[in-house]
C-alpha positions in Angstrom: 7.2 36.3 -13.5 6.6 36.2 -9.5 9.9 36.4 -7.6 10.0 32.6 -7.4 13.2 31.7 -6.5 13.2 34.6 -3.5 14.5 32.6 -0.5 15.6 29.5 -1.8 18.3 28.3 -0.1 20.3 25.8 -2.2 19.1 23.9 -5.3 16.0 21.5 -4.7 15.5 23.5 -1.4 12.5 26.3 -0.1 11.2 27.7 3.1 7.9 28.4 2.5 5.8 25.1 2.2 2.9 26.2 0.6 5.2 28.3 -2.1 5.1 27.0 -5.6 8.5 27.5 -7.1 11.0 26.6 -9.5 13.8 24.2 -9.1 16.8 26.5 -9.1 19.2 24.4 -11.2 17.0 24.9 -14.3 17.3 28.4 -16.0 14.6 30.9 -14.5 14.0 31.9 -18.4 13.1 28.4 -19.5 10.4 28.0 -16.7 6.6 28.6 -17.5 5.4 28.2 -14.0 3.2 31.6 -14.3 1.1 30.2 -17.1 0.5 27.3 -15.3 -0.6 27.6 -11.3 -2.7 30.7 -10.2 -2.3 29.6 -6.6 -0.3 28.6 -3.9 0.1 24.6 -3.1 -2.4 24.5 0.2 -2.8 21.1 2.4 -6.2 19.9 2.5 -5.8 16.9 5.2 -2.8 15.4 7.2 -5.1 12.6 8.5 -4.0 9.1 6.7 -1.5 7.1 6.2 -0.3 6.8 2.6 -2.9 8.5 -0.3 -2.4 6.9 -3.6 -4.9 6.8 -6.5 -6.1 10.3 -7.4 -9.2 10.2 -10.0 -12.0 12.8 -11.1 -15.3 11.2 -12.3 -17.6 13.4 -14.7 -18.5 16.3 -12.2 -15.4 17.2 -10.9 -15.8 15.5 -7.8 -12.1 13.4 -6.9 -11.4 10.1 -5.4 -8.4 9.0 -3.9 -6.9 6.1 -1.7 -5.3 5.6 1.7 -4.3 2.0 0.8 -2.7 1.0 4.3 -6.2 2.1 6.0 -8.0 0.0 3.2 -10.3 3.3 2.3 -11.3 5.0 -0.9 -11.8 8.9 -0.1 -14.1 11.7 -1.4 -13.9 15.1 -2.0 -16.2 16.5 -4.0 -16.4 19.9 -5.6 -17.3 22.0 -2.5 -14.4 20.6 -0.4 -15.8 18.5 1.8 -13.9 15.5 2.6 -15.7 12.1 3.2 -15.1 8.2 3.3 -16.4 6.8 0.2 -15.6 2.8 0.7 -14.1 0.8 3.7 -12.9 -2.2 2.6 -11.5 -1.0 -0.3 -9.3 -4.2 -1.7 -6.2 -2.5 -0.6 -6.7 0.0 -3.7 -4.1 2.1 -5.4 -4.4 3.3 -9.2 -7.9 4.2 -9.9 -9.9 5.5 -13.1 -13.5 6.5 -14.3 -14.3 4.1 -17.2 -16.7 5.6 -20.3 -19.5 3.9 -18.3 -19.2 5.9 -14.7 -17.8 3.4 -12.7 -14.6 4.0 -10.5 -11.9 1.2 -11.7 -9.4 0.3 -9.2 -6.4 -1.4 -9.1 -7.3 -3.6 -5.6 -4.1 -5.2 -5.0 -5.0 -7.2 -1.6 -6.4 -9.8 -4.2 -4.6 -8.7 -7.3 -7.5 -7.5 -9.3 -8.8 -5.1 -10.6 -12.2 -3.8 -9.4 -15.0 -1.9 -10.9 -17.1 -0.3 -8.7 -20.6 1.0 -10.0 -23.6 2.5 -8.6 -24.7 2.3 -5.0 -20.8 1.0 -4.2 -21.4 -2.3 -5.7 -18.2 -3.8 -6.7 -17.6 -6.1 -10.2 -14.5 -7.8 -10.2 -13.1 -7.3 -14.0 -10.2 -9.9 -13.9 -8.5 -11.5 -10.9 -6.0 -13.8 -12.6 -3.1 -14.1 -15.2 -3.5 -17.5 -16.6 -3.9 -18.7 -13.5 -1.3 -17.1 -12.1 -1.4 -13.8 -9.6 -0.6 -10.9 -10.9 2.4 -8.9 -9.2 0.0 -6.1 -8.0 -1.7 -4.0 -10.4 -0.6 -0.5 -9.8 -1.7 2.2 -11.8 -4.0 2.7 -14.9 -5.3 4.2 -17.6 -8.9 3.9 -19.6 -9.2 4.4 -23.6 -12.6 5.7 -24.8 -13.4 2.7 -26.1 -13.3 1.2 -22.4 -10.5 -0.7 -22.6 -7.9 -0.9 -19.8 -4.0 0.0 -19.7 -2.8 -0.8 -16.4 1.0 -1.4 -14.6 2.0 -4.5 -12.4 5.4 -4.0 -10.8 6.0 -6.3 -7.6 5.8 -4.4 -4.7 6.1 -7.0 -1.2 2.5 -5.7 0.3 2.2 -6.6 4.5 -0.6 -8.0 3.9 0.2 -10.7 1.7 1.0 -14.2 2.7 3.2 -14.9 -0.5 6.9 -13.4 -0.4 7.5 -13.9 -4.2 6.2 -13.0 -7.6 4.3 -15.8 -9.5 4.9 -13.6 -13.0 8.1 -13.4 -14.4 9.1 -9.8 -15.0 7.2 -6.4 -14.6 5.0 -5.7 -17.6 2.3 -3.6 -18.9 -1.2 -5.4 -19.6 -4.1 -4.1 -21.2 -7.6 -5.6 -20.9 -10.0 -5.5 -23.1 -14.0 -5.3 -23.0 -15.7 -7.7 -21.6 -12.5 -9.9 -21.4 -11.4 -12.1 -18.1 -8.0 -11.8 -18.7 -5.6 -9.5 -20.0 -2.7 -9.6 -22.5 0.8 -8.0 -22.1 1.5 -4.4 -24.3 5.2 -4.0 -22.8 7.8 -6.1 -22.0 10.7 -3.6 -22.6 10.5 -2.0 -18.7 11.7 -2.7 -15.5 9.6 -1.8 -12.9 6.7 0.0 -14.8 4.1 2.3 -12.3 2.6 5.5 -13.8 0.4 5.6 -16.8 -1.5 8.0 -18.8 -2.8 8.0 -22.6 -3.8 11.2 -24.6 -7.5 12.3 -25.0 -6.8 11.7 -28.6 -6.0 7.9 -27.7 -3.1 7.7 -29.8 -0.3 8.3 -27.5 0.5 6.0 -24.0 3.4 7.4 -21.6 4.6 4.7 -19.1 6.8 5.9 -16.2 9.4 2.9 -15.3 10.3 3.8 -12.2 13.0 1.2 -11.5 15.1 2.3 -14.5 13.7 6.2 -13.7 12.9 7.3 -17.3 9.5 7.5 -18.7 8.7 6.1 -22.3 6.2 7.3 -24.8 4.3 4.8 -27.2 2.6 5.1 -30.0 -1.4 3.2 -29.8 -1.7 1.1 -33.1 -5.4 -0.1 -31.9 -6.8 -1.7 -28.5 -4.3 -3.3 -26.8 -1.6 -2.7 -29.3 1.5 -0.4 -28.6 4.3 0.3 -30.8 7.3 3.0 -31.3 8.6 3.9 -27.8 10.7 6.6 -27.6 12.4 7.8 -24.1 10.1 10.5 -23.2 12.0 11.9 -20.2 15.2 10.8 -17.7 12.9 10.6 -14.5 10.4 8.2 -13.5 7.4 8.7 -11.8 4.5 7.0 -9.3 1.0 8.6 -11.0 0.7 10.8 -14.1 -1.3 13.1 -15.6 -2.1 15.7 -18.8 -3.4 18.8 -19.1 -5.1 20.3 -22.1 -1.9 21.6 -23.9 -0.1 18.3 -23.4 1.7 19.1 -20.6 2.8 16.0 -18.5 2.9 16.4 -15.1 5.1 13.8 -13.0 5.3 12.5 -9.0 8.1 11.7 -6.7 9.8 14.3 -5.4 7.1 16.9 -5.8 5.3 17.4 -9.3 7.8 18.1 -12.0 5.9 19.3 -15.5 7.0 18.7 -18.6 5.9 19.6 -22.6 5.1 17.4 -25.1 8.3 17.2 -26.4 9.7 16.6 -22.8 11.3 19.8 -21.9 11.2 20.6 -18.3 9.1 23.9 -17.6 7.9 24.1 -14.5 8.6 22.3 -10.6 5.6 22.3 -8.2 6.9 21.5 -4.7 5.0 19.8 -2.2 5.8 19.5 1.8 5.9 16.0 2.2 8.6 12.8 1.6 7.0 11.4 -1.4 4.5 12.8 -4.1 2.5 9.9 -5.2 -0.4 10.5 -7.5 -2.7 13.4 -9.1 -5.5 14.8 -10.9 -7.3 17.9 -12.2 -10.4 18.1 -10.5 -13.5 20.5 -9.4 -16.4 22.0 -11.8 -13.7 24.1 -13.8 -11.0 20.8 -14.0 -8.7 23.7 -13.2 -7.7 22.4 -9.3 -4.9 20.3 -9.2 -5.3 18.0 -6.5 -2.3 15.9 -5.1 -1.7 13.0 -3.1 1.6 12.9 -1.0 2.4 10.4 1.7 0.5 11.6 4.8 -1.6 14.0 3.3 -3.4 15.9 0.3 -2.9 19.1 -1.4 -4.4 21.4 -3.9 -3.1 24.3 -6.4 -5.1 26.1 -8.6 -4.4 26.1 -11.9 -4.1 28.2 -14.7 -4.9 25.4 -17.2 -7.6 22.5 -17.1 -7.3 18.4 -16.7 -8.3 16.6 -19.8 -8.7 12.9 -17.5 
């Protein structure tokens, strides 16, 4: 194993920000950080406000969000950096559905957005029984098409209401073709990050208010059953990697198994880690979003999103 831990100064604590290290109160000999990066963390940009909403479409290429600037970003797989939408319905979570099409969670409006081919945008559902939704957050697409998404209530500036219409913070999912969704999880406080298996059988949920992160088992479209406390730690986005591997957000990227042990700790320079994805031709870059700015790490292993 590299020498890690060389110059750490206390526990949760390092000196070199673009070192990828270990947390030092977690035994050196259960960590499998070596298998997992081949790279150092490395900033791309410093030039936004808050970046949210990290997703990879077919190529490799990734898109992400700086949702107080209102702009979806590119950056495709030779690095270059590039505005993608203005106007962007305050965007946050986004997705590639089976079709192509970059699905956002555009919570200026609380919707959720499809956008499609030459940028045109499809509004997919804008309403909860005629109610507004708290603010779609963060999703995740089956193969089938159908969406998993989050709505805590988050007070946005640029909202004129100062309350939720919705009682409680649920899970929806919404179906094909459908105009309005139907609620998956009630059990969860303030849910946020959300990720399913390739397989489709498996949903994790990060409820970020209580900060554990659930597992559930998918019984068919829209239908979720069994939960089971996956870890002690919330988390803001979420994603896999192809051994199962689930790799968390907040203070840095935390990575854990499939049967939730902790393995590895990827730091990253900034206050808050918000969102990632595996991205580029090979799906082996790891591309994060954190507050002001973007990173990447190389990886060892490849994205399955």
């Amino acid at each position: 194993m590299k020498k890690l831990l060389a110059g750490i100064v206390c526990a949760g604590f390092w000196l070199s920000a673009g070192m990828v290290v270990a947390q030092s109160n977690v035994p050196s000999a259960f960590l499998d950080i070596d298998s997992l990066t081949a790279g150092d963390v490395r900033v791309v940009s410093r030039q936004f406000s808050f970046t949210e909403g990290a997703a990879v479409d077919r190529k490799g290429n990734i898109f992400f969000t700086d949702q107080p600037n209102n702009r979806i970003w590119e950056y495709d797989v030779k690095g270059r950096l590039s505005v993608f939408l203005d106007s962007a319905g305050r965007s946050n979570g986004m997705y590639f559905d089976p079709r192509g099409r970059l699905v956002t969670c555009a919570d200026e409006e609380e919707q959720l957005w499809a956008i499609g081919p030459h940028k045109r945008v499809s509004v997919l559902m804008k309403d909860y029984g005629g109610r507004r939704l708290n603010g779609p957050n963060d999703l995740w697409i089956d193969a089938g098409g159908g969406i998993y998404f989050t709505d805590p209530y988050y007070q946005r500036p640029y909202w004129t209401r100062t309350k939720p219409e919705l009682e409680g913070e649920k899970v929806f999912y919404l179906a094909v073709g459908a105009a309005q969704p139907v609620v998956v999880a009630d059990d969860v406080m303030k849910p946020n990050g959300i990720v399913g298996t390739p397989d489709g059988r498996y949903l994790y949920v990060a409820d970020i208010g209580a900060g554990k992160t659930y597992k559930y088992r998918i019984d068919g479209k829209g239908v979720l059953s069994g939960r089971v406390l996956f870890v002690s730690q919330g988390s803001d986005g979420m994603t896999l990697d192809e051994r199962g591997n689930v790799y968390v957000t907040g203070d840095g990227v935390t990575v854990y198994d499939s049967a939730g042990k902790k393995i590895a700790h990827i730091p990253v320079p900034e206050k808050w880690t918000a969102n990632l994805c595996f991205g580029g031709k090979d799906k082996k870059t790891l591309f994060i979003t954190a507050s002001e700015g973007i990173y990447i790490v190389r990886m060892r292993v490849r994205g399955v999103e």
